[in-house]
C-alpha positions as CSV (number, residue, x, y, z in Angstrom):
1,X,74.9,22.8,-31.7
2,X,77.0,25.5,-30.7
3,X,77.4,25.8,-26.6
4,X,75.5,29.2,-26.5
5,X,72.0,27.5,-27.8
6,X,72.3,24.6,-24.9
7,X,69.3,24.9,-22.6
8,X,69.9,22.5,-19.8
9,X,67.1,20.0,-17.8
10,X,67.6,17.7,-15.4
11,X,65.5,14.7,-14.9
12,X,65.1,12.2,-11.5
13,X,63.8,9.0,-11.3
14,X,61.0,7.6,-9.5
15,X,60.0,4.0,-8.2
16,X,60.8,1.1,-10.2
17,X,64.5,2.6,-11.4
18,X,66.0,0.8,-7.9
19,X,68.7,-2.2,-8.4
20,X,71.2,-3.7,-5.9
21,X,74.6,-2.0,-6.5
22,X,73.1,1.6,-7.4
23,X,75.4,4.4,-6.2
24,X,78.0,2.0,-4.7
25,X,81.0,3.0,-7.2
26,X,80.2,6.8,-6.8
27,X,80.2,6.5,-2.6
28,X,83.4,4.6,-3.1
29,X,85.7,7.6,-5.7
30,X,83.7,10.6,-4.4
31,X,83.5,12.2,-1.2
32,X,80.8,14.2,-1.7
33,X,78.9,10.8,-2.7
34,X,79.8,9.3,0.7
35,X,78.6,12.5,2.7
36,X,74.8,12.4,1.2
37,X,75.1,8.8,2.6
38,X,76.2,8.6,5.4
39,X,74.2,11.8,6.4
40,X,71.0,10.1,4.8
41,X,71.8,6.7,7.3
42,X,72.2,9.0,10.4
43,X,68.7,11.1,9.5
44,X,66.7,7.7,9.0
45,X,68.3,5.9,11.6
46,X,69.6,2.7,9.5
47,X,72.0,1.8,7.3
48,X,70.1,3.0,3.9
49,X,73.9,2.7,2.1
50,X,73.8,-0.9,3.0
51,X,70.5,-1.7,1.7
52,X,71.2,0.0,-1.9
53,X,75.0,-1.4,-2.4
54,X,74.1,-4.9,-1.0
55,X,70.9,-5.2,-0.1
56,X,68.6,-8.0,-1.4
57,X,66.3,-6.9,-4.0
58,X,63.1,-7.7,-2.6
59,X,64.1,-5.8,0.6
60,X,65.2,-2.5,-1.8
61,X,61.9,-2.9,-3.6
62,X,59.8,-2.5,-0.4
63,X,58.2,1.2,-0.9
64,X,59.6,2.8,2.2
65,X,62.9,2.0,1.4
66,X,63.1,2.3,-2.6
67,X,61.6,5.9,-2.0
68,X,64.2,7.3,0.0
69,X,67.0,4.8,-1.7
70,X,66.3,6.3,-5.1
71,X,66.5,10.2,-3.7
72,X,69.5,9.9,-1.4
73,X,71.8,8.0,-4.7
74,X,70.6,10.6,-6.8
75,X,71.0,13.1,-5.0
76,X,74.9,12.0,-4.1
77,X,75.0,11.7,-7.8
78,X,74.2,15.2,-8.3
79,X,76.8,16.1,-5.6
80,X,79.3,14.5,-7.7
81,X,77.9,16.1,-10.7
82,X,77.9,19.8,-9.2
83,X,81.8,19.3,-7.9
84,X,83.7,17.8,-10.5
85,X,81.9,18.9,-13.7
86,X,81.8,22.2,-15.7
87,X,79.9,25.0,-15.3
88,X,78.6,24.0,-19.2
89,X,77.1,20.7,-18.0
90,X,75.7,21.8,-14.5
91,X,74.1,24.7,-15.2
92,X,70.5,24.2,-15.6
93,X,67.7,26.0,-16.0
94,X,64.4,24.0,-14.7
95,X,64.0,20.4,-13.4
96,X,61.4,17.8,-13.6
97,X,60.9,14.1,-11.5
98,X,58.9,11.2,-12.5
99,X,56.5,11.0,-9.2
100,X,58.9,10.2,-6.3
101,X,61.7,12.4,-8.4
102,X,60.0,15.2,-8.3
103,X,61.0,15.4,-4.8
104,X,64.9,14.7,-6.0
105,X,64.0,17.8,-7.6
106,X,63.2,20.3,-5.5
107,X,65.9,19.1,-3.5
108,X,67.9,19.8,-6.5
109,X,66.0,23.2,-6.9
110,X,66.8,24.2,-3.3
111,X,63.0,24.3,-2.4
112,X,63.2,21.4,0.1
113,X,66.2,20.5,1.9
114,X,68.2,17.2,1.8
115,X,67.3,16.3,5.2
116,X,63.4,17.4,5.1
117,X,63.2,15.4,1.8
118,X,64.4,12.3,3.2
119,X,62.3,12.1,6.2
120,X,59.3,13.4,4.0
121,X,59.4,10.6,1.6
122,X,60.6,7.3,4.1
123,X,57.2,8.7,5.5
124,X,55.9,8.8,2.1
125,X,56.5,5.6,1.5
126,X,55.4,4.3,4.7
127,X,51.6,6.1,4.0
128,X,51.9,4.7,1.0
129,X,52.6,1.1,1.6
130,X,49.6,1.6,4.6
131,X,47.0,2.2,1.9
132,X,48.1,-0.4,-0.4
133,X,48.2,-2.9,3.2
134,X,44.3,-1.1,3.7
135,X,43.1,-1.6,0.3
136,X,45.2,-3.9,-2.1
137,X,45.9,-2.6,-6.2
138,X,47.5,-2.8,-9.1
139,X,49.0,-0.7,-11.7
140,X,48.9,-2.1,-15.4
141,X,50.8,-0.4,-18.5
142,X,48.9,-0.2,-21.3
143,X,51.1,0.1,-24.9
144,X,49.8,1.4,-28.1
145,X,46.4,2.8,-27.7
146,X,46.4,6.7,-27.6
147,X,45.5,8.4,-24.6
148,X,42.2,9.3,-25.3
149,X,40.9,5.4,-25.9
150,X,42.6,4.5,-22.1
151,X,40.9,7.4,-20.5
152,X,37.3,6.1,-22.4
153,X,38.2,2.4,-21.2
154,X,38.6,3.9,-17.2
155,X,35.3,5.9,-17.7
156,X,33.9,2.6,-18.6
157,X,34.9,0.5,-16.2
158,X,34.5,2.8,-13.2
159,X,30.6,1.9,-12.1
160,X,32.1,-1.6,-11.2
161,X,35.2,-0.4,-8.6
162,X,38.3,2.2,-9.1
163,X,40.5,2.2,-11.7
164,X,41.8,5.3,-13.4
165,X,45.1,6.5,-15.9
166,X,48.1,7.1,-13.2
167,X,50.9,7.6,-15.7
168,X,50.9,9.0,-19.1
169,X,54.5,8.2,-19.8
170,X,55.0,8.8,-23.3
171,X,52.8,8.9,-27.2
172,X,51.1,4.9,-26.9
173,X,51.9,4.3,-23.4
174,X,49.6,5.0,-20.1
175,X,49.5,3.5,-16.4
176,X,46.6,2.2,-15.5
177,X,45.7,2.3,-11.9
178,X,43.3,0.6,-9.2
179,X,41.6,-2.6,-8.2
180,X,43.0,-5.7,-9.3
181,X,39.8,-7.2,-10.6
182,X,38.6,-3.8,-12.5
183,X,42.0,-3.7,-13.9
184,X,41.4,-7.2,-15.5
185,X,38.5,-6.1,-17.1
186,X,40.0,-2.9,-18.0
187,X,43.3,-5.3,-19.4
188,X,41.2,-7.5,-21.6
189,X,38.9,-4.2,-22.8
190,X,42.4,-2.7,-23.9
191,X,43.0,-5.9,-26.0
192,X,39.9,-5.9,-27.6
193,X,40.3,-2.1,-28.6
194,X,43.8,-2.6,-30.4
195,X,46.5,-2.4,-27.7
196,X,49.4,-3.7,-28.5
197,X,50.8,-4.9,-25.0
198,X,49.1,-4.9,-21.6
199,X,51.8,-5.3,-18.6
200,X,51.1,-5.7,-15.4
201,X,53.7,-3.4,-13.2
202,X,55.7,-5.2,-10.4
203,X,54.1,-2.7,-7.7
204,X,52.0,-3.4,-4.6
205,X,49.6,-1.1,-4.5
206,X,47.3,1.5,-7.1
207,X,49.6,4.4,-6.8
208,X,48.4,7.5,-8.3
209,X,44.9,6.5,-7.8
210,X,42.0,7.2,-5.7
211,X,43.1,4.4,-3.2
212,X,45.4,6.3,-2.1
213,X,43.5,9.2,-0.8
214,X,44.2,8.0,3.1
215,X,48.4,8.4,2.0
216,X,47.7,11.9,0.3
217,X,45.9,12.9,3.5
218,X,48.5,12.2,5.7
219,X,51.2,13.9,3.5
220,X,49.6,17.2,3.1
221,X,50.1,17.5,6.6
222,X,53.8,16.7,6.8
223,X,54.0,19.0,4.2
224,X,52.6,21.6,5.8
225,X,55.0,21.4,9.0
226,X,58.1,20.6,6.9
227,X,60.0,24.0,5.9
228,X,59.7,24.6,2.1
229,X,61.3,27.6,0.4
230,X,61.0,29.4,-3.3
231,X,62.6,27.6,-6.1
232,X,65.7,29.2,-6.9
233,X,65.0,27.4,-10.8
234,X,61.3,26.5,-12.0
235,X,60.4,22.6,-10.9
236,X,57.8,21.1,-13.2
237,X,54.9,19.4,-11.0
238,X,53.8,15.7,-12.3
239,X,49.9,16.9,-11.5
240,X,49.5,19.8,-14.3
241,X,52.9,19.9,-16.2
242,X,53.5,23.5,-15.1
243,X,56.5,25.0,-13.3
244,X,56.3,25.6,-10.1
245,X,58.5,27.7,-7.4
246,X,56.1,28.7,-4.8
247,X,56.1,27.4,-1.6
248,X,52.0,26.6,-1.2
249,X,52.0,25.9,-4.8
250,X,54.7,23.2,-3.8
251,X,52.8,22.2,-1.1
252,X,49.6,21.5,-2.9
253,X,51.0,20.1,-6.0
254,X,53.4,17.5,-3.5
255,X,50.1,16.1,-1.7
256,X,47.6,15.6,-4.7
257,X,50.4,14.1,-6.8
258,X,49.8,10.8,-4.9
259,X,46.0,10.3,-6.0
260,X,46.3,12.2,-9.0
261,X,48.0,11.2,-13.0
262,X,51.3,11.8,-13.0
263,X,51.7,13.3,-16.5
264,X,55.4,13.2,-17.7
265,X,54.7,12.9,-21.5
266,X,53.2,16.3,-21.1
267,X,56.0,17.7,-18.6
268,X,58.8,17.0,-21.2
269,X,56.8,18.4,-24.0
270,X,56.5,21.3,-22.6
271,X,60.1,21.7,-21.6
272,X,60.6,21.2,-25.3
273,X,58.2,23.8,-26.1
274,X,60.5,25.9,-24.0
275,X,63.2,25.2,-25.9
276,X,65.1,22.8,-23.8
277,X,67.2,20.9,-25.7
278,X,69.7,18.7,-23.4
279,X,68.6,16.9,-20.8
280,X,70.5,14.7,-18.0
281,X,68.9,11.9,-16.1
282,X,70.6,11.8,-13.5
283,X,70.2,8.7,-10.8
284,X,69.7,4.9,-10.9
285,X,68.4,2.9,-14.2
286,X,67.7,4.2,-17.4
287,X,64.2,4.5,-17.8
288,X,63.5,8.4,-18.2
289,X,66.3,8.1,-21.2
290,X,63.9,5.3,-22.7
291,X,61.3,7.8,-22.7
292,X,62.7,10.6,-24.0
293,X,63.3,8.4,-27.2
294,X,59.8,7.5,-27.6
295,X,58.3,11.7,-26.3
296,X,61.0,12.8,-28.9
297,X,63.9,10.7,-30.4
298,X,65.5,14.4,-31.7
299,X,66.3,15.2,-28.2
300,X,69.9,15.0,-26.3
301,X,70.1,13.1,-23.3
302,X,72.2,11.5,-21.3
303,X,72.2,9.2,-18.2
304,X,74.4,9.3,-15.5
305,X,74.0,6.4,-12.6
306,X,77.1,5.1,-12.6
307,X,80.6,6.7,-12.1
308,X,81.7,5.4,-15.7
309,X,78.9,7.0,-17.0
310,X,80.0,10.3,-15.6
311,X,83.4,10.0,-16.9
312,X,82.7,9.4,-20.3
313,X,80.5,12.5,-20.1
314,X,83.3,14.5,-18.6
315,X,85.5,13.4,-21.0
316,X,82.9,14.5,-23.8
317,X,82.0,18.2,-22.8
């Protein structure tokens, strides 16, 4: 592939990619890694660096914290990324986040600031872990029934309580969301019908589902007071897996992405369709790279989350 013909994505993480240790080697080479930081722990008002370096896991794992925790080392690893990489690898064209990334995102995109974002999703969190404290869920993955057959098996199962898709991660693998005893039902249906796995997810609550209407609620109005500006590069919104760059259309597509499917299966298709062709994940774990395998194993991407990581990819552009 000659240089000219790259057409350049990035891609954030969302809850679930947290792990003790994350971002702890770029704060200690980098600077600019230490500045997100220690700006992030003075904006919340505790000491969000010591949770991710050392932190114990179940603490990191607690919504309100993982939320902001994945943004802030992702975002310090962009920082990095921006200062002491080429214009070849940094230069991208549109950007995309799996549910809480897509905030990364538009921080990313320059349609939220650093220090709006962070406040908006500790309070994210905090809504969120209220309705899952209100109203108790689940979230099960559901692997190797197409999409269609899931969506039948929610239709069915929705006269006895809620339960509805949340994720459609990638061909032969959808999040199921919603009450713990519908999503039994809905489990064992999925057997019957020829899935090949059924995984209950390591959450607390049904995110992306109707139970979390109260959260969604209470975001669109933080939403609406916190500055948001126009995209200076198109951000594709989980809800529809269209760009977006306005600020209402941010707005809207922000609030109802918390009771609504977040469809990144379809989002990296359609970058593909674009003709995006090299991709960067860039923030804690590995799971958007994972993926990207399964959407389209043709595709080039690479991970960055740790500073080793970023060497070998400056030593390879």
């Amino acid at each position: 592939m000659v240089e000219n013909s790259r057409k350049t994505a990035f891609l954030f993480p969302g809850q679930g990619s947290q792990y003790t240790g994350m971002g702890k080697d770029f704060y200690e080479h980098f600077k600019e890694a230490r500045e997100v930081f220690n700006q992030a722990n003075e904006i919340l008002g505790f000491d969000l660096a010591a949770l991710c370096f050392n932190g114990k896991q179940e603490e990191l794992n607690k919504t309100s914290v993982c939320q902001p925790a994945i943004l802030v080392t992702s975002i310090a690893i962009l920082e990095v990324l921006k200062k002491n990489s080429s214009n070849r690898i940094n230069t991208c064209s549109a950007v995309a986040g799996l549910s809480l990334g897509e905030y990364t995102a538009h921080v990313s995109a320059g349609s939220i600031a650093f220090k709006y974002a962070i406040k908006l999703v500790y309070k994210r969190g905090v809504f969120m872990q209220e309705a899952c404290d209100a109203k108790p869920g689940g979230m099960v993955s559901i692997i190797g029934l197409e999409d269609e057959k899931v969506e039948q098996i929610c239709t069915e199962m929705q006269p006895l309580g809620i339960v509805c898709t949340a994720n459609y991660n990638s061909p032969g693998q959808v999040v199921i969301s919603g009450e713990k005893t519908i999503l039994e039902k809905a489990s064992n249906l999925a057997k019957e019908r020829g899935a090949k796995m059924v995984v209950p997810l390591k959450v607390d609550g049904a995110f992306h589902s109707f139970l979390m209407n109260p959260a969604s609620t209470k975001l669109s109005k933080e939403l609406e007071a916190t500055p948001i500006s126009k995209s200076t590069i198109p951000v594709v919104a989980n809800i529809h897996a269209k760009y977006v760059t306005e600020p209402d259309e941010i707005k809207t597509s922000l609030a109802r992405q918390l009771n609504s499917p977040v469809r990144w299966h379809q989002s990296v298709c359609m970058l593909i369709r674009d003709g995006f062709n090299q991709f960067y994940e860039i923030g804690p774990g590995k799971s958007l790279s994972g993926l990207m395998k399964r959407i389209d194993s043709n595709q080039k991407i690479r991970n960055i989350d740790t500073v080793e990581a970023f060497k070998s990819l400056i030593k390879s552009n």
